[in-house]
Structure formats: structure tokens, C-alpha cells
C-alpha positions as CSV (number, residue, x, y, z in Angstrom):
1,X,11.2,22.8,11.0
2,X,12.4,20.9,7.9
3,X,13.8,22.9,5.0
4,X,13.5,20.2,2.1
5,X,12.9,21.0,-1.1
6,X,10.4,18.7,-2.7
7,X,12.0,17.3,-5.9
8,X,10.2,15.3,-8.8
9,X,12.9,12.7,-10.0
10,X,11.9,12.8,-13.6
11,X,11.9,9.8,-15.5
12,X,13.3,9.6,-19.4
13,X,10.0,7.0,-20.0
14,X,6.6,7.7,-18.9
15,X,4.0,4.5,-18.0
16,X,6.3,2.2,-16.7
17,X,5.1,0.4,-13.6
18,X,5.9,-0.5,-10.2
19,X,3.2,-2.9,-7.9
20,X,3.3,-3.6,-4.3
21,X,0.7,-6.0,-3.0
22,X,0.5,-6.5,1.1
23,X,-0.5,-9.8,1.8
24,X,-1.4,-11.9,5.1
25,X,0.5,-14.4,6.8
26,X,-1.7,-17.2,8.1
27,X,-0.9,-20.0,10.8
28,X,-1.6,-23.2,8.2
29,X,-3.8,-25.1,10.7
30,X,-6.0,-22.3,12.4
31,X,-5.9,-19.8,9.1
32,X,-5.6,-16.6,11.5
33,X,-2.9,-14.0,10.9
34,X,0.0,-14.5,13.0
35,X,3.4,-12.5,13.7
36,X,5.7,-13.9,11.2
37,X,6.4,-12.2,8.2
38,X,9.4,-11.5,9.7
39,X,10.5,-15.5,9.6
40,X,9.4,-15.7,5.9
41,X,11.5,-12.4,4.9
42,X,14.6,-13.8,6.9
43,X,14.4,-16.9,4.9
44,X,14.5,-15.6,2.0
45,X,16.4,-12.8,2.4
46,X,15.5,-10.8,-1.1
47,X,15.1,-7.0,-1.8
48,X,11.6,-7.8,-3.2
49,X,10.0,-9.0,0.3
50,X,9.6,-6.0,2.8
51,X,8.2,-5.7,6.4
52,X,5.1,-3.6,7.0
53,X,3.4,-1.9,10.2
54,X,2.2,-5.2,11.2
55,X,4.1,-8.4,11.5
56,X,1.5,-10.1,9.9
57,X,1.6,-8.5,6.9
58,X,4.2,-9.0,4.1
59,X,4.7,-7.0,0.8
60,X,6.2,-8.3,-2.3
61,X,6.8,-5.6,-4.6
62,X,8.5,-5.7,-8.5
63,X,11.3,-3.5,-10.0
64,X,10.4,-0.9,-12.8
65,X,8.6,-2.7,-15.5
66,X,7.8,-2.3,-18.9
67,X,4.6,-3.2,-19.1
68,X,2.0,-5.6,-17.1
69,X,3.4,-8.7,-18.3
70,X,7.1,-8.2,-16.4
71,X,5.3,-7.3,-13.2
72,X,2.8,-10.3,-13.7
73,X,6.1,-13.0,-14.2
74,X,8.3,-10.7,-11.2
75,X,5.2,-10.8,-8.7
76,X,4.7,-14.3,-9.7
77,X,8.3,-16.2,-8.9
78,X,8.3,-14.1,-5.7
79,X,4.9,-15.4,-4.8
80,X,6.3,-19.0,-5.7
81,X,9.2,-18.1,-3.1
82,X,6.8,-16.8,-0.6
83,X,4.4,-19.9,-0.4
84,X,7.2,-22.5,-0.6
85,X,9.3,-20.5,2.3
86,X,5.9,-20.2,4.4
87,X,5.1,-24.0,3.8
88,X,8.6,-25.1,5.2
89,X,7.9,-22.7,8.2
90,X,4.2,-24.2,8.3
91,X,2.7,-20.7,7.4
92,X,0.2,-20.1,4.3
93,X,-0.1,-16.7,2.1
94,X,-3.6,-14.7,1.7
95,X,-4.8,-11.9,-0.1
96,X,-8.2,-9.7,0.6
97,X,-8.7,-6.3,1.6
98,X,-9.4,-7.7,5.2
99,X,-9.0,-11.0,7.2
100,X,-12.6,-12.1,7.9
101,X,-12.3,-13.4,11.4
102,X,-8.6,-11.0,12.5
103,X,-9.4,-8.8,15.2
104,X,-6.9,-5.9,15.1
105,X,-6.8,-5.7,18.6
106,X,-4.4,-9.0,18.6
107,X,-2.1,-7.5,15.7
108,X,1.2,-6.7,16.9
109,X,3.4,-3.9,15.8
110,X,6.9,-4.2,13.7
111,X,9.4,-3.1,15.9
112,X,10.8,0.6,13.9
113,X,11.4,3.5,15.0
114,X,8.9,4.9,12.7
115,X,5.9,2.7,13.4
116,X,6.1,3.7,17.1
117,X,5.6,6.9,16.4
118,X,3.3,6.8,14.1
119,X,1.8,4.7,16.8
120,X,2.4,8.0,19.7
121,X,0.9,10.2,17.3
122,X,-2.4,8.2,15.7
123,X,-2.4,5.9,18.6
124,X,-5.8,3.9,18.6
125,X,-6.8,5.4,15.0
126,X,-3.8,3.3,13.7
127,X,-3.5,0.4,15.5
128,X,-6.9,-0.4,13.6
129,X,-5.2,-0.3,10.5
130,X,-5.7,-4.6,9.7
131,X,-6.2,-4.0,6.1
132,X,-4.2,-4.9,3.5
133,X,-4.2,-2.9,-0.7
134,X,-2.6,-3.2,-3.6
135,X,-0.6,0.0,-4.7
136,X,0.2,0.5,-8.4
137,X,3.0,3.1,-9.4
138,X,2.7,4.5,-12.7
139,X,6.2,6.7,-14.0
140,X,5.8,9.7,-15.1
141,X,8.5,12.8,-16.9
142,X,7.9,15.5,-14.6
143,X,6.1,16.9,-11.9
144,X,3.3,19.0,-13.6
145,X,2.6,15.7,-15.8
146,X,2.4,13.5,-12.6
147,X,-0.4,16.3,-11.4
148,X,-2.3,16.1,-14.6
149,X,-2.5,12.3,-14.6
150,X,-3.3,12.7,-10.8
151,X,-6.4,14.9,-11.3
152,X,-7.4,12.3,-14.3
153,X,-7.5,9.4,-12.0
154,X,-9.5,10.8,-9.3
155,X,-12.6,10.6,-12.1
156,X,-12.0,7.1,-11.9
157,X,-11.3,6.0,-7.9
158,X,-15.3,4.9,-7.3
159,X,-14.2,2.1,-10.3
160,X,-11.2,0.8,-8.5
161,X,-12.6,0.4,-6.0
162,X,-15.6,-1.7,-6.9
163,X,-12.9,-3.3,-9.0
164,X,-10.9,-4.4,-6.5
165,X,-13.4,-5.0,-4.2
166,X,-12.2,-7.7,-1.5
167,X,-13.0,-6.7,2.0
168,X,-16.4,-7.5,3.0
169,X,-15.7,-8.7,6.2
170,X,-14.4,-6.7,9.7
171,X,-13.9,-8.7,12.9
172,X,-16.1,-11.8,12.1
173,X,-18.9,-9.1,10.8
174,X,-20.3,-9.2,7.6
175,X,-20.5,-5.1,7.1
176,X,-23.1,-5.4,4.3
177,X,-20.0,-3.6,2.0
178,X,-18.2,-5.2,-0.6
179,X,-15.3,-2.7,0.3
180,X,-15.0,-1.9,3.9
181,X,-11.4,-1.2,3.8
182,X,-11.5,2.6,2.6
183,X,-13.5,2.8,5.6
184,X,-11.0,2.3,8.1
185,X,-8.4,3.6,6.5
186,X,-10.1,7.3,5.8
187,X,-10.2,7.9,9.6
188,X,-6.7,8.6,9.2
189,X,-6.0,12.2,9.2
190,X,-3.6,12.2,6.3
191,X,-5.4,9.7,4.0
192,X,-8.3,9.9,2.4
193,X,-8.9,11.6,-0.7
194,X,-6.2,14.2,-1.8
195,X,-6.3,17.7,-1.6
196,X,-6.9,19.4,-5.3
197,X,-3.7,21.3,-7.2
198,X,-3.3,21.9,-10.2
199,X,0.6,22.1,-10.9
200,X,3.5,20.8,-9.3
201,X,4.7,23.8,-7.9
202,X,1.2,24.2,-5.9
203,X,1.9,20.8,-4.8
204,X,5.4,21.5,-3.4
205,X,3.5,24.8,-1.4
206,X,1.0,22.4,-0.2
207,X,3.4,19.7,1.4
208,X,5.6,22.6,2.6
209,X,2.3,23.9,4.6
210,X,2.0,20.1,6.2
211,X,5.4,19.8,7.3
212,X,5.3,23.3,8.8
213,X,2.7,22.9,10.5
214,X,3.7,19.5,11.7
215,X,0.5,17.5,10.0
216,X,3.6,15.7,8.2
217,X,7.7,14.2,8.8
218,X,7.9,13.4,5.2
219,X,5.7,12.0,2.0
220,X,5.8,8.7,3.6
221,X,3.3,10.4,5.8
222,X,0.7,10.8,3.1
223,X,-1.8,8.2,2.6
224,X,-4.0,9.5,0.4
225,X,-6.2,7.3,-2.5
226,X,-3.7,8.6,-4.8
227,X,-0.3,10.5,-4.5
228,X,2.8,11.9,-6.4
229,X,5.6,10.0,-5.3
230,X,8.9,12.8,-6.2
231,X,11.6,10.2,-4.7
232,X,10.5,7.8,-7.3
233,X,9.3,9.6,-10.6
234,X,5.3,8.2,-9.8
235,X,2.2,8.5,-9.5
236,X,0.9,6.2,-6.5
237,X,-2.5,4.6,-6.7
238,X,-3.1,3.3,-2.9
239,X,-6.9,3.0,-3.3
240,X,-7.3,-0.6,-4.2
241,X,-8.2,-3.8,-1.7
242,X,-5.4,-6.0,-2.1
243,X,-6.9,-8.9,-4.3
244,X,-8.3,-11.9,-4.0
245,X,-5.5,-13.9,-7.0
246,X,-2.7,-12.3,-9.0
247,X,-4.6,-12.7,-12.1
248,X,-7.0,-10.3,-10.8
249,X,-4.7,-7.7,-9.4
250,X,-2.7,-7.8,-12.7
251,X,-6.0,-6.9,-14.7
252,X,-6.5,-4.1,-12.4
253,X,-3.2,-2.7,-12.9
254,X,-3.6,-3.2,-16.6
């Protein structure tokens, strides 16, 4: 059993941001996702490009920002880098909560230790995971802050969600949702909506009571609509589909 203490990094400013969008990588001619992030991250080779659970998915994420504005112009020159690396590789960029016609069944996994065993544990629950969000970290001083913003937000997940609303689509179906990705992704054990504290300390019991009883390794395990994120100083919105342009993403995370 692990004995870690569960630490808030408190940050000297509060509301500065951090955005990570997951986007798709496309074959240019056909438009289907294919296996390549991995080419476009090689060629590029910058901190702000990182591999997820699927290799054709690729998130660009900024540094801390001040405001909206410096993640709009960081996300935006990395974007630029993305499309012009995947156009000399004969690859194109999407965004949407889901690929229209992708059927998961033809995703293949990044090759990590960790993905394969969050593939033994979740098996088939996982491996439908084809979806893609936007996740918006938001800094805040301490942990008992972080939960009071937390429980704040959670009045207002139905409207970032219709907000962000991109993923109509699953497996060449129209599901008659605009939002089908919270769908999938709430058959997950650990994601979902959160479970209710009220202070940090209750928090810390909480998470000790998952890794205990092995429901958790870590915080990386949690995929909740909306989490504290201690290693970082955050609050972590996860609910949002991953947008269809950048200027709607960065309204959203205005």
C-alpha cells in the first residue's frame, strides 16, 4: 500500500491558467484517424506536444498564463507547428469531441507502461475511450480554496457542456446528442462526476481510502468532470468536448 501524503503545491497567484486540448490526427486523403501522433511529436520535438492513450491523438498544452490571451497566442503558434509538421508528413489536425466515422475498435494503444495497465485493469471499458476534451486548469493558493472553487463549478458543468458541445457523432451514428462524449467516458469507474468534500483535508481522507483500497495508483487515476490537481496548484476542468476552432475553445476557457 502507498503511504503518500497528498500535498497541495500552493501557488503565490490564484486564476492563472493552464489548457490542454487533445486533438486528432487524420490521414490527409482519407480523413480517418491514423497512428501518428508520434511522427508529428518526433518532428517537432517540443515540451508543448505530448503523447496520449491513443496514437492518434495528440495534445498541445501551454505553460502558466496570465490570462486568456497568452494561452490563446501559446496554443496558437503550436497549432501553426502542428499543421505545417503534419502537412510535410501528409497528415491533417482535427478537433471534435468525437471522430464521426472512427471506430474505436481500430485505435491502437501508445506503447507505456502505464497505458497497458490501465488497459489489464479497464480492459474493453477503456479501449472505447475515442474521444477527445479540452481540459482547463485554473491556479489556485491552497487546498481548501481549490475545494471551494471545486464545489462552485459543479453548479455550472450542464453549461460547459452544452458549451462545448462537439461530439454528435459515434461510429458513423448520428446519436441524436449534441454531446455524446460524457457518455462514454462515465462508464469509467473513476470518472464521472466527483465525490462531494467539503475541505481539503476530507479530500486527502478520500484519495487515501481509493489508493487503499486499490480503486487508485495515483491522481492520474482520477478522471472525474472536475478535479484538484495538488502536483500542480489547480483546479482541473476535464468536462469539456474538445472544440470545433481555437477561437471557440478560448471563449470557453474565458
Amino acid at each position: 500500500m502507498k503511504k503518500e501524503t497528498l500535498l497541495f503545491h500552493e501557488n503565490s497567484e490564484t486564476l492563472t491558467l493552464g489548457v490542454e486540448l487533445e486533438l486528432q490526427v487524420l490521414d490527409r486523403q482519407a480523413l480517418l484517424l491514423t497512428p501518428r501522433a508520434h511522427e508529428i511529436i518526433d518532428h517537432l520535438s517540443v515540451p508543448q506536444l505530448k503523447h496520449e492513450f491513443f496514437q492518434s491523438t495528440l495534445e498541445v498544452i501551454t505553460g502558466i498564463c496570465k490570462d486568456v490571451h497568452q494561452a490563446e497566442r501559446e496554443l496558437f503558434a503550436n497549432i501553426q507547428q502542428v499543421k505545417k509538421a503534419a502537412e510535410n508528413l501528409n497528415l491533417k489536425i482535427s478537433s471534435t469531441g468525437t471522430h464521426p466515422e472512427a471506430d474505436y475498435r481500430d485505435r491502437l494503444v501508445t506503447p507505456s507502461p502505464r497505458y497497458h495497465e490501465l488497459m489489464d485493469r479497464n480492459q474493453w471499458i477503456i479501449r472505447r475511450m475515442a474521444v477527445y476534451g479540452m481540459h482547463i486548469h485554473i491556479a489556485m493558493r491552497a487546498g481548501d480554496e481549490c475545494i471551494r472553487f471545486h464545489n462552485f463549478f459543479l453548479n455550472f458543468v450542464p453549461h460547459l457542456i452544452a458549451l462545448s458541445a462537439s461530439s454528435p457523432f459515434w461510429q458513423r451514428m448520428q446519436t441524436g446528442l449534441a454531446c455524446s462524449r460524457p457518455t462514454m467516458y462515465e462508464s469509467m469507474p473513476t470518472s464521472g462526476m466527483p465525490y462531494i468534500v467539503k475541505k481539503w483535508k476530507s479530500f486527502q481522507n478520500l484519495y487515501k481510502s481509493l489508493v487503499r483500497t486499490g480503486s487508485i495508483d495515483s491522481m492520474r487515476d482520477l478522471w472525474w468532470d472536475l478535479r484538484p490537481s495538488p502536483k500542480y496548484g489547480t483546479l482541473e476542468l476535464r468536462i469539456c468536448d474538445e472544440p470545433a476552432t481555437l477561437q471557440e475553445a478560448m471563449a470557453i476557457v474565458a
